[in-house]
C-alpha positions as CSV (number, residue, x, y, z in Angstrom):
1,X,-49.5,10.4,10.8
2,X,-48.3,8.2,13.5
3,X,-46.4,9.2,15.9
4,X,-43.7,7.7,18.4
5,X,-43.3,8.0,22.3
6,X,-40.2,7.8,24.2
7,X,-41.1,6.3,27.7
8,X,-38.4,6.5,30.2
9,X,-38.1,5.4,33.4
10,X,-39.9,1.5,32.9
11,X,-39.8,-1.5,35.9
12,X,-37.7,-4.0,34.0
13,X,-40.8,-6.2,34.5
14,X,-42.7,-4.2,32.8
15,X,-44.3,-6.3,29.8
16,X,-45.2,-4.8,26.0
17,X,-48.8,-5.9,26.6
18,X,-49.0,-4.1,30.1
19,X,-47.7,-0.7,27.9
20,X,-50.1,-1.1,25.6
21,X,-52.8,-1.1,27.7
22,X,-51.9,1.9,29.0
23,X,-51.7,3.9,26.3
24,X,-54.4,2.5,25.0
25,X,-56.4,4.5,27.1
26,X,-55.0,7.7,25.4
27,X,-56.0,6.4,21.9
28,X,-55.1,3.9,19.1
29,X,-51.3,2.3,20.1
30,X,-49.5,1.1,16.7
31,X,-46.9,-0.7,18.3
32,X,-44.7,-1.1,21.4
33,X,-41.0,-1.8,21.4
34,X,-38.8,-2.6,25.0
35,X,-35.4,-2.9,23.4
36,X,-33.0,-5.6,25.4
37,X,-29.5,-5.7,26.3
38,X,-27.6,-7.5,23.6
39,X,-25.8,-9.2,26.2
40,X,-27.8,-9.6,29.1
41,X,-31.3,-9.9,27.4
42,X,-33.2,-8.0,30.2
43,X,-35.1,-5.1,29.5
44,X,-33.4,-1.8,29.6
45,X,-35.9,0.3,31.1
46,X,-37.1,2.4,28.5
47,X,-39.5,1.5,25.7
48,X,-41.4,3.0,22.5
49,X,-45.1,3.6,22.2
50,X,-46.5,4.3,18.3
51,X,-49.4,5.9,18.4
52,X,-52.2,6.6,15.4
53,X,-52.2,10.2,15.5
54,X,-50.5,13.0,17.0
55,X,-53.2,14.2,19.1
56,X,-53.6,11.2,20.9
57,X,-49.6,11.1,21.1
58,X,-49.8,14.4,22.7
59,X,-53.0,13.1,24.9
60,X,-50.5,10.2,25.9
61,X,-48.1,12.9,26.8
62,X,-50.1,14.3,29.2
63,X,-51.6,11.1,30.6
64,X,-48.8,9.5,31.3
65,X,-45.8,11.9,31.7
66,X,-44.5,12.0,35.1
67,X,-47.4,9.1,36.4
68,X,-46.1,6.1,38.1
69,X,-46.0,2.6,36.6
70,X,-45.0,-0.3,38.8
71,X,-43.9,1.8,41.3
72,X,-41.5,3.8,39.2
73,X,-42.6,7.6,37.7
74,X,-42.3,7.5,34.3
75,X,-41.1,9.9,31.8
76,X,-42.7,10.4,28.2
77,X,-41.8,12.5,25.6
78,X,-41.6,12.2,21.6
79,X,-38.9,10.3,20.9
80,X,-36.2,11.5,18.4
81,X,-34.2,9.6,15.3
82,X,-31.2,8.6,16.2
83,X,-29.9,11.5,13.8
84,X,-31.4,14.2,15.9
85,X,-29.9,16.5,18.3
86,X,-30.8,16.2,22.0
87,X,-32.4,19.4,23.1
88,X,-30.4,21.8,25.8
């Protein structure tokens, strides 16, 4: 089951190929999303990473939570619906 990643924290120049890569490195990516500002059209600094499994979401998790990227540490979590509660 795939699952998605959360990735906080993201250079604005960071590019959905360059993430990719990364997490490539953790196992199979599915996709990668960097939503834009509707009015602006630059990056927001956050981003989604799909990966194949949960074990290598969790492997991402570990890679990459709390590394730096461009300069910036990153945060990586699983990301929640829109619907769910943030956790206290």
């Amino acid at each position: 089951m795939n699952k998605k990643l959360f990735v906080g924290n993201l250079p604005f120049q960071t590019t959905e190929q360059e993430l990719e890569e990364a997490f490539s490195r953790s196992g199979k990516v599915i996709s990668v999303a960097l939503p834009t500002d509707r009015e602006t059209g630059r990056k927001r600094g956050f981003g989604f990473v799909e990966m194949q499994s949960e074990e290598e979401a969790d492997a991402a998790i570990r890679d990459f939570n709390g590394q730096t990227l461009g300069g910036r540490r990153i945060v990586v979590n699983i990301s929640r619906g829109k619907s769910e509660p943030a956790l206290s």
